[in-house]
Backbone of each chain as nested JSON, in Angstrom:
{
  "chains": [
    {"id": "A", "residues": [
      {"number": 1, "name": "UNK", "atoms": {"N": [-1.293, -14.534, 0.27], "CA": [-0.713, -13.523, -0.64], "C": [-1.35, -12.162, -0.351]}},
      {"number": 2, "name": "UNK", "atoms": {"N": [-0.636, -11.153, -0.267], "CA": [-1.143, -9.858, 0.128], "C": [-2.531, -9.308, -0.99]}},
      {"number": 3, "name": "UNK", "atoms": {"N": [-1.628, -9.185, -2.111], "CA": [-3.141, -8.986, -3.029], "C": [-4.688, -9.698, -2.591]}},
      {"number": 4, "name": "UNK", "atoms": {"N": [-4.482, -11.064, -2.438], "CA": [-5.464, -11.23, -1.834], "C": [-5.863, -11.083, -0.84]}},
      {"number": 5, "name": "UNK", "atoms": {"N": [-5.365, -10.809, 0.134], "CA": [-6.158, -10.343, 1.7], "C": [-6.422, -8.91, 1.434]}},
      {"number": 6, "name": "UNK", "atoms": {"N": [-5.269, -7.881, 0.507], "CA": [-6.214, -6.581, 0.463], "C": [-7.079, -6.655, -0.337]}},
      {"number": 7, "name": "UNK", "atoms": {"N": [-7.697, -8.043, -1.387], "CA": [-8.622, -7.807, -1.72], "C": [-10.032, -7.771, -0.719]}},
      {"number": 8, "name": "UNK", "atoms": {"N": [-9.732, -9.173, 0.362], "CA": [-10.857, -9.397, 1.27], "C": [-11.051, -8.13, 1.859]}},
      {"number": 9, "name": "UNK", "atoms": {"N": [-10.256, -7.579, 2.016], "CA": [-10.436, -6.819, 3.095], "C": [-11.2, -5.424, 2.957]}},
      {"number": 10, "name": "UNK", "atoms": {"N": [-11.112, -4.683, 1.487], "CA": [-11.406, -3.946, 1.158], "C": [-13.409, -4.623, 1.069]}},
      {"number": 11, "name": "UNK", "atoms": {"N": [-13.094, -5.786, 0.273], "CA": [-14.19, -6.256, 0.152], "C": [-15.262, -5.807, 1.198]}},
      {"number": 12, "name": "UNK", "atoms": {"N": [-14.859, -6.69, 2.099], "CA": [-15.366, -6.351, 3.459], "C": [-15.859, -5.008, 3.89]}},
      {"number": 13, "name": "UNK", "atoms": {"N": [-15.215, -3.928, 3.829], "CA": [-15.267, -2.698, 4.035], "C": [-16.393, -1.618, 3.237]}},
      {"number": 14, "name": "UNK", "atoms": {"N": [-16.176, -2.299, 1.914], "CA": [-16.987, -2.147, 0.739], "C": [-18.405, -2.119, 1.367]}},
      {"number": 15, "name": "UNK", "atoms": {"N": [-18.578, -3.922, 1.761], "CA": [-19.872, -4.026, 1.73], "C": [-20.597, -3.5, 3.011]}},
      {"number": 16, "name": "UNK", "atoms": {"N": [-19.52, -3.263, 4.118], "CA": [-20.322, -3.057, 5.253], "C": [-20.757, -0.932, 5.149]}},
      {"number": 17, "name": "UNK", "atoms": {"N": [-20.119, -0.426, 3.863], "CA": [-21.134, 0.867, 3.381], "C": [-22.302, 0.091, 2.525]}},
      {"number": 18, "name": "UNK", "atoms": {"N": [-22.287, -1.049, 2.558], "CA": [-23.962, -1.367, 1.602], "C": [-23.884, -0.463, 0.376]}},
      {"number": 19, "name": "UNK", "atoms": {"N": [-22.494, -0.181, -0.307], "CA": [-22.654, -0.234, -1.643], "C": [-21.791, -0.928, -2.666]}},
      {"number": 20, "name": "UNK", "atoms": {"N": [-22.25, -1.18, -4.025], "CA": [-21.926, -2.193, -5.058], "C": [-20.76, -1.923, -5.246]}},
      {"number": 21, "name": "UNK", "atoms": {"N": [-19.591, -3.062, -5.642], "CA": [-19.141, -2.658, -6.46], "C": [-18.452, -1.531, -7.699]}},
      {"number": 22, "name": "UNK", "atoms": {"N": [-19.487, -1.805, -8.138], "CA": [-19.836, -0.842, -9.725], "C": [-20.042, 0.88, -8.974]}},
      {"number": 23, "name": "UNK", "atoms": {"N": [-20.864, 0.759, -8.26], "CA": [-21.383, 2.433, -7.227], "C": [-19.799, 2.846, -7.154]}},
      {"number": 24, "name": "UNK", "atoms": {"N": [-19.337, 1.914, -5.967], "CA": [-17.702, 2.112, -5.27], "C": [-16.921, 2.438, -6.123]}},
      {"number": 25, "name": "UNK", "atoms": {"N": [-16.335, 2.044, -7.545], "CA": [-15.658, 2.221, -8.282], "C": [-16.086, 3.459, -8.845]}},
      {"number": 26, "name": "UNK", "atoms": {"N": [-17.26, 3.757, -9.406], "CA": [-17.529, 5.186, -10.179], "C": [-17.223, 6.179, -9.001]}},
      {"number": 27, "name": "UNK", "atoms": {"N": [-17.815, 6.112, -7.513], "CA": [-17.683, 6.853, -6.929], "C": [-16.438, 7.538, -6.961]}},
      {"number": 28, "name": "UNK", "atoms": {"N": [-15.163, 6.289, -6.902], "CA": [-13.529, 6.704, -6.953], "C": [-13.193, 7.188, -8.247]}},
      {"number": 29, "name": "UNK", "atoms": {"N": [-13.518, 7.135, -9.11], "CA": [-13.072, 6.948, -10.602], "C": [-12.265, 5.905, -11.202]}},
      {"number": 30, "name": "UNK", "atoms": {"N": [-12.548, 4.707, -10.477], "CA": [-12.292, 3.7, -10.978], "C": [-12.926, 3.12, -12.05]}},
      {"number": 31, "name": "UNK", "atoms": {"N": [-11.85, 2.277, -12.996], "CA": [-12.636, 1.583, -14.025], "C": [-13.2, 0.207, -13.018]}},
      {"number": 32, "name": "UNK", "atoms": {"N": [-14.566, -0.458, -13.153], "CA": [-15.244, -1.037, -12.422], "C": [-14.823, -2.623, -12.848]}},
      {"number": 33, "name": "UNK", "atoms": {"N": [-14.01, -3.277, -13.589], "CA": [-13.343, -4.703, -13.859], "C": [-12.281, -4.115, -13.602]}},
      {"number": 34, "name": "UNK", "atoms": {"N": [-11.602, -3.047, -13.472], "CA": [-10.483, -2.956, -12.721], "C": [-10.479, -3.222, -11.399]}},
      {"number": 35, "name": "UNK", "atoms": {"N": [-11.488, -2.378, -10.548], "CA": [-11.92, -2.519, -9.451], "C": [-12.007, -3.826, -8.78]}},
      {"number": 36, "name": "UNK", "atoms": {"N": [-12.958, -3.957, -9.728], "CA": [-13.495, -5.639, -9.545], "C": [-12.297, -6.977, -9.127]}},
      {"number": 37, "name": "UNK", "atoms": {"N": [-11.232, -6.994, -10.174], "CA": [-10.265, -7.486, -10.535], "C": [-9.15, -7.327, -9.034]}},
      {"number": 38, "name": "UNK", "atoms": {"N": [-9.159, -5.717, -8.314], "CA": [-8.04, -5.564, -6.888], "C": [-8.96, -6.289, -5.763]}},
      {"number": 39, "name": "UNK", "atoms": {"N": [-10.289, -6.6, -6.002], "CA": [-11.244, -7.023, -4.666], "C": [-10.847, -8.778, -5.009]}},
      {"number": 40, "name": "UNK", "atoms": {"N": [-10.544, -9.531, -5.643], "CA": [-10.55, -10.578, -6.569], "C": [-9.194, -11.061, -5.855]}},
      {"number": 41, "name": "UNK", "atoms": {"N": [-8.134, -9.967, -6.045], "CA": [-6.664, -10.209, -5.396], "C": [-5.789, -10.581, -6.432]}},
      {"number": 42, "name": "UNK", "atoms": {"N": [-6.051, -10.2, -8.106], "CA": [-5.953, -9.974, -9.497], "C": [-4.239, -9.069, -9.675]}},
      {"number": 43, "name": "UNK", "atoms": {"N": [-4.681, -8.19, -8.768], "CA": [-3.699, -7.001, -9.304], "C": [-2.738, -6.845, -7.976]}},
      {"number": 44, "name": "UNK", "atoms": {"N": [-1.516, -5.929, -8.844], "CA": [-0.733, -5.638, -7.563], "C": [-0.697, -4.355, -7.465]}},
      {"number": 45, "name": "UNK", "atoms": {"N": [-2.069, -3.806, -7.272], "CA": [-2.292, -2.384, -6.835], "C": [-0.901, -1.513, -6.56]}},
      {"number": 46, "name": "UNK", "atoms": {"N": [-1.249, -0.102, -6.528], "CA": [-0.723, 0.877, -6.911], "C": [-0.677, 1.581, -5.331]}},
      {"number": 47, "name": "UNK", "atoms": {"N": [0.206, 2.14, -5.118], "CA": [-0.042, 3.072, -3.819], "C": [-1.045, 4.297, -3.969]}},
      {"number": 48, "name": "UNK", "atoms": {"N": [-0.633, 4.737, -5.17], "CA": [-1.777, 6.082, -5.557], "C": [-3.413, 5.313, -5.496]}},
      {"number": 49, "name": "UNK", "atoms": {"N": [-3.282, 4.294, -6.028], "CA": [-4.487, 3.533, -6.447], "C": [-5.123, 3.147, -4.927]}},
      {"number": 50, "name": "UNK", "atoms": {"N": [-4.354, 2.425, -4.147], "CA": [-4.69, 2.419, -2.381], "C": [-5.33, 3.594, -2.067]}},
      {"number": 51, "name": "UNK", "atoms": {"N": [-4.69, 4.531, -2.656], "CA": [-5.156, 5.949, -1.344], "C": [-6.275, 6.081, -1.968]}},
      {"number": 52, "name": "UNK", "atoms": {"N": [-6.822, 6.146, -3.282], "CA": [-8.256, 6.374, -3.913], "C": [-9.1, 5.37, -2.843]}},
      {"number": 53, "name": "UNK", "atoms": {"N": [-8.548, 4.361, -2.807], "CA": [-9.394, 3.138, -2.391], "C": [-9.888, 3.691, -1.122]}},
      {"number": 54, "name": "UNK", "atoms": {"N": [-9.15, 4.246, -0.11], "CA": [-9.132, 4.114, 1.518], "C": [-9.606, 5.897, 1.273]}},
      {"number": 55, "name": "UNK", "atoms": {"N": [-9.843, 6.837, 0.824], "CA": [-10.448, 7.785, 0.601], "C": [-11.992, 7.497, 0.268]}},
      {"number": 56, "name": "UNK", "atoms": {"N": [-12.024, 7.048, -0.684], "CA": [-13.627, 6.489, -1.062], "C": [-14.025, 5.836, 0.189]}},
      {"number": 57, "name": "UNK", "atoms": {"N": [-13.328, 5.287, 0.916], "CA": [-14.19, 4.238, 2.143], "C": [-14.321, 5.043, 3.448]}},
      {"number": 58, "name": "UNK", "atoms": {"N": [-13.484, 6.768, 2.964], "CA": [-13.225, 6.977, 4.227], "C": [-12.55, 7.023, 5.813]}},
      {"number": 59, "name": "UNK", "atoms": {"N": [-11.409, 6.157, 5.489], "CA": [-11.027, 6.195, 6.172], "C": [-9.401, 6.129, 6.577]}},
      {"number": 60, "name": "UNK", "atoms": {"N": [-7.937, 5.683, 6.812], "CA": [-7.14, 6.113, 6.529], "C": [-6.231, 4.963, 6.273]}},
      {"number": 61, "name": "UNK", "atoms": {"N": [-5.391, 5.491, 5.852], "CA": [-4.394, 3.923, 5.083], "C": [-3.576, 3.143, 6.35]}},
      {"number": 62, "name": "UNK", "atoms": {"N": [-3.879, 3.83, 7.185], "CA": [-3.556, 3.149, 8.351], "C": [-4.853, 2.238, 8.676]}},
      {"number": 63, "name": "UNK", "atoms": {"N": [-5.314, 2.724, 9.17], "CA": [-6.885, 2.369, 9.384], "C": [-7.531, 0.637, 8.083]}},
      {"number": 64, "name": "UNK", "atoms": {"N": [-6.815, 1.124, 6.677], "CA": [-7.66, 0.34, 5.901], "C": [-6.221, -0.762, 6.19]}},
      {"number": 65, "name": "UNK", "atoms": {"N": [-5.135, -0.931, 6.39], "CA": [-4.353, -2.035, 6.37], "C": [-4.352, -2.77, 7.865]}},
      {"number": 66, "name": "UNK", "atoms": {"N": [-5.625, -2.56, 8.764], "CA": [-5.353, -2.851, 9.827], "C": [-5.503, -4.089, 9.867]}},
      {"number": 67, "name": "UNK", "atoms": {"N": [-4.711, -4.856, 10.755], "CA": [-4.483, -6.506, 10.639], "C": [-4.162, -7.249, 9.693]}},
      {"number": 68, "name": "UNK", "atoms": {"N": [-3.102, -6.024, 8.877], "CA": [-2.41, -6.847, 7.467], "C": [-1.271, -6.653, 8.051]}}
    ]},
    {"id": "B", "residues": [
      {"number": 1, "name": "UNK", "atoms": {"N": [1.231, 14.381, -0.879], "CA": [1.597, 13.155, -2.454], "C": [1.759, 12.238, -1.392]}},
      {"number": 2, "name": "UNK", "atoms": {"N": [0.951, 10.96, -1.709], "CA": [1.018, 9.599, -0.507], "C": [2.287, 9.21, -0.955]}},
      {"number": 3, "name": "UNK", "atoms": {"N": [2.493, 9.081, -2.385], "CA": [4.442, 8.619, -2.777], "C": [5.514, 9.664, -1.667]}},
      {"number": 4, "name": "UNK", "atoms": {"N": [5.687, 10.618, -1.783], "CA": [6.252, 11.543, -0.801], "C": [5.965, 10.776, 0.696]}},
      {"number": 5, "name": "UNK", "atoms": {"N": [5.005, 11.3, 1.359], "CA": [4.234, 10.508, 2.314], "C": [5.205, 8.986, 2.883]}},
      {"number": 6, "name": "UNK", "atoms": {"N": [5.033, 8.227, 1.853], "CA": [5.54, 7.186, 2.229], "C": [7.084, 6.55, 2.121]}},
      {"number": 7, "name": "UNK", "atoms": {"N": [8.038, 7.677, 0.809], "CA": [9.016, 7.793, 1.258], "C": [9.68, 8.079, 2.658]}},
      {"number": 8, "name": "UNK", "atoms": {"N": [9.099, 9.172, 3.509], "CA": [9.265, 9.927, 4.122], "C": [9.325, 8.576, 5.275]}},
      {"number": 9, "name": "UNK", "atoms": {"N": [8.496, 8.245, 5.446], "CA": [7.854, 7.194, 6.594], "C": [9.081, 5.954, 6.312]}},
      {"number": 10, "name": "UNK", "atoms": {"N": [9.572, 5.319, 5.18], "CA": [9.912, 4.415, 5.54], "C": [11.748, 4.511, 5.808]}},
      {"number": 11, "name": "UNK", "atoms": {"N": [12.298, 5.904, 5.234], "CA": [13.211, 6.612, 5.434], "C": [13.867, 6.222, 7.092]}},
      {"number": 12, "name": "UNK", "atoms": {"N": [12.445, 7.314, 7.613], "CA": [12.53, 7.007, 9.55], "C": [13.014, 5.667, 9.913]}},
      {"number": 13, "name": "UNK", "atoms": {"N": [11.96, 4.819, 9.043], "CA": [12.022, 3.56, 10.144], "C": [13.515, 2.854, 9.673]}},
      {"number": 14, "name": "UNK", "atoms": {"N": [13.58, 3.159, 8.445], "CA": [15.179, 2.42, 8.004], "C": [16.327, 3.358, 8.717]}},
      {"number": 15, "name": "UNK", "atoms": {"N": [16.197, 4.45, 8.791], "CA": [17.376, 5.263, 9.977], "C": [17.224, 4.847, 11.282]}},
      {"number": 16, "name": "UNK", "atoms": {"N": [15.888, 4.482, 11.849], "CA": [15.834, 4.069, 13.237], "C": [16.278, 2.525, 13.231]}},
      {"number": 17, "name": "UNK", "atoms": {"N": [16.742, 1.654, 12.406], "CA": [17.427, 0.473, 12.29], "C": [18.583, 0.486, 12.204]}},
      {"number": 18, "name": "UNK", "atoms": {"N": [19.311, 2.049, 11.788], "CA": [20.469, 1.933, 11.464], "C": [21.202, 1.337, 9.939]}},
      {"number": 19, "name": "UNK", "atoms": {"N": [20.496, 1.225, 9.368], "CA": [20.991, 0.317, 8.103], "C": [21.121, 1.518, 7.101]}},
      {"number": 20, "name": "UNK", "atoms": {"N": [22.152, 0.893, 5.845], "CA": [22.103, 2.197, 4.699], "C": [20.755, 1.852, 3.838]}},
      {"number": 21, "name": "UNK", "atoms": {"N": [20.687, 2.896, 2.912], "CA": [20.015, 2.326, 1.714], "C": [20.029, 1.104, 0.77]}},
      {"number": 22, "name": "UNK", "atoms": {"N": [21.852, 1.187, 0.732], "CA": [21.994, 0.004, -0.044], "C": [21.505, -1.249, 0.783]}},
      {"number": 23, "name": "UNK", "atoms": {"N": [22.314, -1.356, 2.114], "CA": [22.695, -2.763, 2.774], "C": [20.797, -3.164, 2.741]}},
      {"number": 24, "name": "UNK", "atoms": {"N": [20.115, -2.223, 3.171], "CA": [18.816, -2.371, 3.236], "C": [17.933, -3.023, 1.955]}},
      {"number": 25, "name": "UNK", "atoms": {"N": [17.958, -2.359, 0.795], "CA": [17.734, -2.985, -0.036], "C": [18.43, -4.327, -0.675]}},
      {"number": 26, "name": "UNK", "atoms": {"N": [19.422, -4.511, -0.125], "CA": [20.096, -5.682, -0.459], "C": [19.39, -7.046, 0.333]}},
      {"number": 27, "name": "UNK", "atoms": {"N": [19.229, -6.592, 1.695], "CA": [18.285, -7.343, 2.808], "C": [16.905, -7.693, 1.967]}},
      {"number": 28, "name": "UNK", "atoms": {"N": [16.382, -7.012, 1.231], "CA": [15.001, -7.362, 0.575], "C": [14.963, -7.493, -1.191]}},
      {"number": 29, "name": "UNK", "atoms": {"N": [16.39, -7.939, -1.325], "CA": [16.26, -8.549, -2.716], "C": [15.846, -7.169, -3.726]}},
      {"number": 30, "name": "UNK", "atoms": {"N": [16.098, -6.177, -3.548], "CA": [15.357, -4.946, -4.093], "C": [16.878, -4.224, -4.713]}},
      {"number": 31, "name": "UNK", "atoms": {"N": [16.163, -3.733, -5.752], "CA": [17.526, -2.838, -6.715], "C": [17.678, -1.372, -5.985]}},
      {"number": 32, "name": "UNK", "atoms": {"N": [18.782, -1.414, -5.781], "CA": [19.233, -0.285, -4.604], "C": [19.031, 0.894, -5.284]}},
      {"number": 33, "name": "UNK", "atoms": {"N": [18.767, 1.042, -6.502], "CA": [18.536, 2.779, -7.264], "C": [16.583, 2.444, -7.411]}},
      {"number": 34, "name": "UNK", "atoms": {"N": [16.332, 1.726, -7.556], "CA": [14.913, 1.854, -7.281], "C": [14.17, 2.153, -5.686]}},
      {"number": 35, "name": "UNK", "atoms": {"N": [14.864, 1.434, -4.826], "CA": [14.756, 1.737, -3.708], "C": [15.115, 3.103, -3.16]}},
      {"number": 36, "name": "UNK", "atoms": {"N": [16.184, 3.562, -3.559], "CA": [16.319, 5.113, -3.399], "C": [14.935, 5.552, -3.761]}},
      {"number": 37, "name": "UNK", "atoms": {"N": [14.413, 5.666, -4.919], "CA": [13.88, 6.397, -5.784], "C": [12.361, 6.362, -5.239]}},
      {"number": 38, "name": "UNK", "atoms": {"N": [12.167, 4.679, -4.745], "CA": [10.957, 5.047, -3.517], "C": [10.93, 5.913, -2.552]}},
      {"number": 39, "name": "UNK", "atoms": {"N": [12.101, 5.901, -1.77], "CA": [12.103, 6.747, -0.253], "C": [12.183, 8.372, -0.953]}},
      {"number": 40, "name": "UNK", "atoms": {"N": [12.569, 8.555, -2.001], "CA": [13.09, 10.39, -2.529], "C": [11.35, 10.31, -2.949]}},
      {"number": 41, "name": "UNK", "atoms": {"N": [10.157, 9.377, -2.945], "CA": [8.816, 9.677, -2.962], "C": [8.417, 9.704, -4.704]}},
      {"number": 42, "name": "UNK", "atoms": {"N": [9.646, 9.192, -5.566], "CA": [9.428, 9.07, -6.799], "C": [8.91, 8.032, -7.663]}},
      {"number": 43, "name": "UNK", "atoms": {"N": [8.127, 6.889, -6.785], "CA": [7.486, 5.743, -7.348], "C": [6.105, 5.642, -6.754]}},
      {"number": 44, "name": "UNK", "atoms": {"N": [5.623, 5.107, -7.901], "CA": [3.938, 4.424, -7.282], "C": [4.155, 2.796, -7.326]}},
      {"number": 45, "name": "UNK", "atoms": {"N": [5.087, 2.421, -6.084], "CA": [4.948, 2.094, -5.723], "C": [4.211, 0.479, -5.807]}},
      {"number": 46, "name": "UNK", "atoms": {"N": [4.235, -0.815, -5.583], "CA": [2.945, -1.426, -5.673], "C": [2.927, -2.373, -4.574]}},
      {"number": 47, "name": "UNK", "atoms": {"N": [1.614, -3.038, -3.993], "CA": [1.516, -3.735, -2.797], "C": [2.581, -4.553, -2.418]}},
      {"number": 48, "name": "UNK", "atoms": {"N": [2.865, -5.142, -3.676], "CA": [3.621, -6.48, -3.45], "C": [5.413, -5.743, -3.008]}},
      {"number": 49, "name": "UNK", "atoms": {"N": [5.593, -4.779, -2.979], "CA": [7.315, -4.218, -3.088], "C": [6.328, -3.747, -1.507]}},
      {"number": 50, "name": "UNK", "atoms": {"N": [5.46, -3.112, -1.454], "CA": [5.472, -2.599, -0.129], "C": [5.4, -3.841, 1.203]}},
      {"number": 51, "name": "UNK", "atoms": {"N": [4.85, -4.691, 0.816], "CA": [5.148, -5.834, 2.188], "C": [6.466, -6.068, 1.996]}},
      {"number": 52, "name": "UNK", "atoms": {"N": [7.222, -6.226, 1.005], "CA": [8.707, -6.366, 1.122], "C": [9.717, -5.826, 1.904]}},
      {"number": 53, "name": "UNK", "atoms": {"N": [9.447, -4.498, 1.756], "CA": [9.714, -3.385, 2.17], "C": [8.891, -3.516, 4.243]}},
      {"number": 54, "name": "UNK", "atoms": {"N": [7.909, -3.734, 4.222], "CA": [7.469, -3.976, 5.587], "C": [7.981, -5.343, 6.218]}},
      {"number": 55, "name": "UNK", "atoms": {"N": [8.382, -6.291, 5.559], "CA": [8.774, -7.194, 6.088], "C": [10.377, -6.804, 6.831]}},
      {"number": 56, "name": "UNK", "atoms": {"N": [11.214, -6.426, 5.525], "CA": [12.259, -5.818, 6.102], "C": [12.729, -5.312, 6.752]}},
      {"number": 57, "name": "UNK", "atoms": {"N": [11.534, -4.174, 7.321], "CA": [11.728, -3.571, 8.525], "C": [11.298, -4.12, 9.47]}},
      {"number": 58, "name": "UNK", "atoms": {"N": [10.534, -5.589, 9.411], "CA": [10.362, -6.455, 10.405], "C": [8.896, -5.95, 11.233]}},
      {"number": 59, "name": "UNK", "atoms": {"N": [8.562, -5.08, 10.357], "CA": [6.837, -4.645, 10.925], "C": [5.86, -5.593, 10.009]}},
      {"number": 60, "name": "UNK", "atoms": {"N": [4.814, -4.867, 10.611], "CA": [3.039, -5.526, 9.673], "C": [3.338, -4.225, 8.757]}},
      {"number": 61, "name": "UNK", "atoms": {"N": [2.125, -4.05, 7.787], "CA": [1.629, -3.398, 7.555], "C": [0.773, -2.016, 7.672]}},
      {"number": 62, "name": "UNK", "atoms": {"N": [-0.158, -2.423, 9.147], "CA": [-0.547, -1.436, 9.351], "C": [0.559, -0.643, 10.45]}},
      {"number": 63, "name": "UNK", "atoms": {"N": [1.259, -1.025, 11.074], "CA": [2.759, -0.388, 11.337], "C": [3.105, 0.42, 10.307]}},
      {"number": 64, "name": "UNK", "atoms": {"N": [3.364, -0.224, 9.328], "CA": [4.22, 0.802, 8.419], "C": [3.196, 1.87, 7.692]}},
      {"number": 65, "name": "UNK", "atoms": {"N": [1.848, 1.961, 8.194], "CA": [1.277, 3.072, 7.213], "C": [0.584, 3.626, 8.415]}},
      {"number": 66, "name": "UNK", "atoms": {"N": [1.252, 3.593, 9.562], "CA": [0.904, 4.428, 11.204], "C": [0.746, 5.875, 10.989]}},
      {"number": 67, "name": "UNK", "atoms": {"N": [-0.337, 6.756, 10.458], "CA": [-0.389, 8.052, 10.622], "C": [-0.367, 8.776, 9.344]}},
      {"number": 68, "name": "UNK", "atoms": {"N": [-0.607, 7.352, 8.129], "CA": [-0.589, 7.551, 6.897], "C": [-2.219, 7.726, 6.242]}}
    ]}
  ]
}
Protein backbone atom coordinates (compact mmCIF):
# COMPACT_ATOMS: atom_id res chain seq x y z
CA UNK A 1 0.00 0.00 0.00
CA UNK A 2 1.48 3.34 -0.91
CA UNK A 3 0.84 5.04 2.47
CA UNK A 4 2.89 2.60 3.76
CA UNK A 5 5.99 2.54 1.72
CA UNK A 6 5.83 6.49 1.87
CA UNK A 7 5.78 5.92 5.29
CA UNK A 8 9.13 3.63 5.20
CA UNK A 9 10.56 5.64 3.17
CA UNK A 10 10.40 8.93 4.61
CA UNK A 11 11.24 7.01 7.73
CA UNK A 12 14.34 6.07 6.37
CA UNK A 13 15.32 9.44 5.21
CA UNK A 14 14.32 10.86 8.55
CA UNK A 15 16.69 8.83 10.31
CA UNK A 16 19.62 8.85 8.09
CA UNK A 17 19.58 13.14 9.17
CA UNK A 18 19.92 11.49 12.82
CA UNK A 19 16.96 13.41 13.84
CA UNK A 20 13.73 12.40 15.98
CA UNK A 21 10.73 12.28 15.02
CA UNK A 22 9.27 14.90 17.35
CA UNK A 23 12.67 17.43 16.16
CA UNK A 24 11.40 16.55 12.27
CA UNK A 25 7.91 17.41 12.80
CA UNK A 26 8.42 20.80 14.84
CA UNK A 27 11.08 21.56 12.45
CA UNK A 28 8.14 21.36 9.52
CA UNK A 29 5.33 22.54 11.59
CA UNK A 30 3.95 19.50 11.91
CA UNK A 31 1.70 18.26 14.61
CA UNK A 32 4.16 15.35 15.91
CA UNK A 33 1.19 12.16 16.21
CA UNK A 34 0.30 13.50 13.06
CA UNK A 35 3.65 13.09 11.82
CA UNK A 36 4.13 10.13 13.61
CA UNK A 37 0.86 8.55 12.32
CA UNK A 38 2.18 9.42 7.91
CA UNK A 39 5.70 7.48 8.99
CA UNK A 40 3.26 4.54 10.46
CA UNK A 41 1.43 4.53 6.81
CA UNK A 42 -1.87 5.82 9.01
CA UNK A 43 -2.78 8.60 6.69
CA UNK A 44 -3.40 9.42 3.14
CA UNK A 45 -1.23 12.39 3.14
CA UNK A 46 -1.79 15.54 1.44
CA UNK A 47 0.27 16.84 -1.55
CA UNK A 48 0.81 20.22 0.28
CA UNK A 49 1.62 18.03 3.31
CA UNK A 50 4.39 15.90 0.95
CA UNK A 51 6.06 19.04 -0.09
CA UNK A 52 6.52 20.17 3.77
CA UNK A 53 7.79 16.67 4.19
CA UNK A 54 10.50 16.58 1.19
CA UNK A 55 11.43 20.38 2.04
CA UNK A 56 12.26 19.62 5.68
CA UNK A 57 14.48 16.61 4.37
CA UNK A 58 15.74 18.70 1.76
CA UNK A 59 15.42 17.40 -0.97
CA UNK A 60 12.94 17.17 -3.98
CA UNK A 61 9.64 15.40 -4.56
CA UNK A 62 11.19 13.78 -7.20
CA UNK A 63 14.09 12.81 -5.36
CA UNK A 64 11.85 11.77 -2.07
CA UNK A 65 9.45 9.31 -4.30
CA UNK A 66 12.40 7.63 -5.75
CA UNK A 67 11.71 3.88 -6.21
CA UNK A 68 8.00 4.35 -5.50
CA UNK B 1 1.86 26.19 -5.58
CA UNK B 2 2.99 22.25 -5.78
CA UNK B 3 -1.15 21.85 -6.53
CA UNK B 4 -0.52 24.13 -9.71
CA UNK B 5 2.87 22.35 -10.15
CA UNK B 6 1.31 19.14 -10.39
CA UNK B 7 -1.68 19.93 -12.35
CA UNK B 8 0.51 21.24 -14.86
CA UNK B 9 2.73 17.98 -14.98
CA UNK B 10 0.07 15.54 -15.21
CA UNK B 11 -1.92 17.64 -17.93
CA UNK B 12 1.49 16.95 -20.28
CA UNK B 13 1.64 13.48 -19.65
CA UNK B 14 -2.25 12.89 -20.25
CA UNK B 15 -1.90 15.09 -23.70
CA UNK B 16 1.22 13.10 -24.55
CA UNK B 17 -1.18 9.86 -24.36
CA UNK B 18 -3.62 11.44 -26.27
CA UNK B 19 -6.60 10.75 -24.08
CA UNK B 20 -9.41 13.44 -22.96
CA UNK B 21 -10.00 14.37 -19.49
CA UNK B 22 -13.02 12.56 -19.28
CA UNK B 23 -12.04 9.14 -21.14
CA UNK B 24 -8.94 9.46 -18.74
CA UNK B 25 -10.57 9.74 -15.66
CA UNK B 26 -12.99 7.21 -16.55
CA UNK B 27 -9.75 4.78 -17.12
CA UNK B 28 -9.02 5.40 -13.26
CA UNK B 29 -12.39 5.09 -11.73
CA UNK B 30 -12.08 8.94 -10.86
CA UNK B 31 -15.04 11.63 -11.06
CA UNK B 32 -14.31 13.52 -14.19
CA UNK B 33 -15.13 17.18 -12.50
CA UNK B 34 -12.78 16.34 -9.71
CA UNK B 35 -10.21 15.30 -11.97
CA UNK B 36 -10.48 18.45 -13.95
CA UNK B 37 -10.21 20.35 -10.85
CA UNK B 38 -6.84 18.50 -10.01
CA UNK B 39 -5.07 19.27 -13.35
CA UNK B 40 -6.69 23.37 -13.23
CA UNK B 41 -4.14 22.86 -9.74
CA UNK B 42 -7.34 23.26 -7.49
CA UNK B 43 -6.96 20.23 -5.09
CA UNK B 44 -4.67 18.99 -2.34
CA UNK B 45 -4.71 16.32 -3.66
CA UNK B 46 -3.90 12.94 -1.58
CA UNK B 47 -1.32 9.98 -2.04
CA UNK B 48 -3.72 7.47 -2.58
CA UNK B 49 -5.65 9.50 -5.91
CA UNK B 50 -2.02 10.32 -6.88
CA UNK B 51 -0.76 6.59 -7.58
CA UNK B 52 -4.07 6.31 -9.31
CA UNK B 53 -3.52 8.90 -11.31
CA UNK B 54 0.32 7.46 -11.88
CA UNK B 55 -0.82 4.21 -12.53
CA UNK B 56 -2.99 5.48 -15.30
CA UNK B 57 -0.54 7.02 -16.98
CA UNK B 58 1.20 3.77 -16.70
CA UNK B 59 4.34 5.43 -14.87
CA UNK B 60 5.97 4.97 -11.14
CA UNK B 61 5.86 7.59 -9.12
CA UNK B 62 8.97 9.05 -9.14
CA UNK B 63 8.23 9.49 -13.05
CA UNK B 64 5.40 11.38 -12.37
CA UNK B 65 7.01 13.93 -9.89
CA UNK B 66 10.28 14.20 -12.55
CA UNK B 67 11.43 17.87 -11.94
CA UNK B 68 8.89 18.37 -9.20
Amino acid sequence: MITKEFGQRIKILRNGLGISQEKFALSIDMDRTYYASVESGKRNISIKNIEKIANGLGITLEELFKGL
